[in-house]
VMD Tcl script that draws the C-alpha trace (Angstrom):
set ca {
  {9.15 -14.98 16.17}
  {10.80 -11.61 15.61}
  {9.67 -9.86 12.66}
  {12.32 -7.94 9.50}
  {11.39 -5.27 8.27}
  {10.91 -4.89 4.30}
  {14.17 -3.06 2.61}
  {12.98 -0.25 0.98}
  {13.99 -2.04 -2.62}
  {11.46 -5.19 -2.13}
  {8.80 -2.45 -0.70}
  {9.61 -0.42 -4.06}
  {8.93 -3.02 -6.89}
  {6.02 -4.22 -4.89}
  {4.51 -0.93 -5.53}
  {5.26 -0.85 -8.97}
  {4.26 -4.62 -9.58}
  {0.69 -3.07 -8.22}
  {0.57 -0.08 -10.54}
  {1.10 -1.85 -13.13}
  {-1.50 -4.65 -12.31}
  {-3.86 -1.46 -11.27}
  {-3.40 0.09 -14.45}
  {-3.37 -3.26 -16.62}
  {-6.27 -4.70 -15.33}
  {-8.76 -2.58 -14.06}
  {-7.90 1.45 -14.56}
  {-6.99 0.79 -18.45}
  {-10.37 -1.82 -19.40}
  {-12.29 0.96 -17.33}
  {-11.23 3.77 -19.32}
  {-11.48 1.84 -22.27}
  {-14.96 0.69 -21.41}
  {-16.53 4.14 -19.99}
  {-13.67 7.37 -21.09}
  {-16.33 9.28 -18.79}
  {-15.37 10.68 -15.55}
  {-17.96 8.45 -14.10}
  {-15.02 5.88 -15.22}
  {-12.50 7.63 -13.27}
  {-14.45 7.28 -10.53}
  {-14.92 4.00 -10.64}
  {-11.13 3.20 -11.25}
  {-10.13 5.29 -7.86}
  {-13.07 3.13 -6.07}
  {-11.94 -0.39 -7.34}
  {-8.11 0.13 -6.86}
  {-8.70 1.40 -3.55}
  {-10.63 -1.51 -1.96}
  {-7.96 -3.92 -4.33}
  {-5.54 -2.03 -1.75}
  {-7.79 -1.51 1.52}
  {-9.68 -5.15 1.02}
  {-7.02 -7.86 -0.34}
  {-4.52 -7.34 2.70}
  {-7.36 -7.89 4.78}
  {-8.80 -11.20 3.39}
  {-4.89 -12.58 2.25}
  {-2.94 -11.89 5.58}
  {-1.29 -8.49 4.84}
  {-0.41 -9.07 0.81}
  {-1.50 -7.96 -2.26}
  {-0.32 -9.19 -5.19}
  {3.38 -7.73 -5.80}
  {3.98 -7.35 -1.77}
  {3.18 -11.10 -2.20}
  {5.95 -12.13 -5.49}
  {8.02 -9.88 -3.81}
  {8.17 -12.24 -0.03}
  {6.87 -9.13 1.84}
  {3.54 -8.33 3.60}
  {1.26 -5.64 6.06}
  {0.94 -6.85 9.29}
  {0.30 -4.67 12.69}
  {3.11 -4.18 14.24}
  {2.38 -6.56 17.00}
  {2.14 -8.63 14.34}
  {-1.44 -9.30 14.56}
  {-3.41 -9.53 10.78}
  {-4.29 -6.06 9.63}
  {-8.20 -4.71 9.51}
  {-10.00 -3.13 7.14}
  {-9.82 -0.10 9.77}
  {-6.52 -0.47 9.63}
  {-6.25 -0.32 5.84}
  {-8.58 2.32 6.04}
  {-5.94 5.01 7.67}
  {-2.99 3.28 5.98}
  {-4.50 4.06 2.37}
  {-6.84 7.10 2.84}
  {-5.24 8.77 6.01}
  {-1.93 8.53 4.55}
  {-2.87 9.25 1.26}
  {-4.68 12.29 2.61}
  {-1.42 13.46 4.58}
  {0.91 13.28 1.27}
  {-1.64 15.30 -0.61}
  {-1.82 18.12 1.68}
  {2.07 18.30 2.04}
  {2.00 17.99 -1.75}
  {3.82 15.62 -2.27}
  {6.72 16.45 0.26}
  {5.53 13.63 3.10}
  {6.09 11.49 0.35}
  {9.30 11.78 -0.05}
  {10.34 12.43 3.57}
  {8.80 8.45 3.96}
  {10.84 7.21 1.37}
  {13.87 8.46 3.05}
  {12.43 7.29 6.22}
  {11.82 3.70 5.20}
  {15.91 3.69 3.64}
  {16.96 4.74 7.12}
  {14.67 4.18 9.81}
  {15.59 0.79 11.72}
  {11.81 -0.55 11.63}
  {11.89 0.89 7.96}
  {8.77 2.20 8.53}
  {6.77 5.34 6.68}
  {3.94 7.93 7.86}
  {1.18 5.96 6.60}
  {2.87 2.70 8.77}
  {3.02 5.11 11.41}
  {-0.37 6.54 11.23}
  {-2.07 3.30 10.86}
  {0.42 1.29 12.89}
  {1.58 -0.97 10.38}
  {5.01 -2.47 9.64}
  {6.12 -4.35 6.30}
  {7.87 -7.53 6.78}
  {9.80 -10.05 4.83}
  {7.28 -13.33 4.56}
  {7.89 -15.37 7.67}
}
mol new
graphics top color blue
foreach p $ca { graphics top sphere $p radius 0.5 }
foreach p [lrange $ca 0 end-1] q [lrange $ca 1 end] { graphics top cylinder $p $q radius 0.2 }
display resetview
């Protein structure tokens, strides 16, 4: 079966669906709970294994990839790992925050016009988003 790749607009308010869950339910009770820095560091540890661990366990979705018919999968469309999730979250992560910022945006434009719609961290990790099949 031959895998689409996610438009950019579906990958987009998937992203935001998760902030906002991120920040709703656990950075926001965890400030509320701690205002420490010890708190902070508990909110950057618990939103990044809700995005390393849940693709892992739910076949390539977390929750807004999932309302929004889209999901991680290899791209030879084998189920992603957590070593996968690993250098898709923290390696790409890592590359956006030395460019400051400017791999960032040179993804977004890559996902709008790249056939396989893919960004650096898909690259890196070798990852593609799909529409739900």
């Amino acid at each position: 079966m031959e895998q689409r790749p996610a438009d950019f607009v579906f990958r987009f308010f998937a992203y935001f669906i998760d902030s906002v869950l991120i920040f709703l339910f656990i950075s926001l009770p965890i400030y509320l709970i701690t205002k420490s820095e010890e708190g902070l560091l508990l909110m950057q540890i618990i939103s990044s294994l809700y995005v390393i661990v849940l693709p892992v366990i739910w076949k390539g979705y977390l929750l807004g990839k999932r309302l929004m018919g889209i999901r991680v999968v290899k791209t030879n469309g084998q189920k992603v790992t957590i070593g996968t999730m690993v250098i898709r979250y923290i390696g790409g992560s890592f590359l956006y925050l030395i460019s400051f910022g400017i791999l960032l945006i040179i993804s977004i434009f890559m996902v709008i016009l790249r056939q396989d719609n893919r960004a650096f961290h898909d690259l890196l990790a070798g990852t593609i988003v799909i529409n739900r099949t």
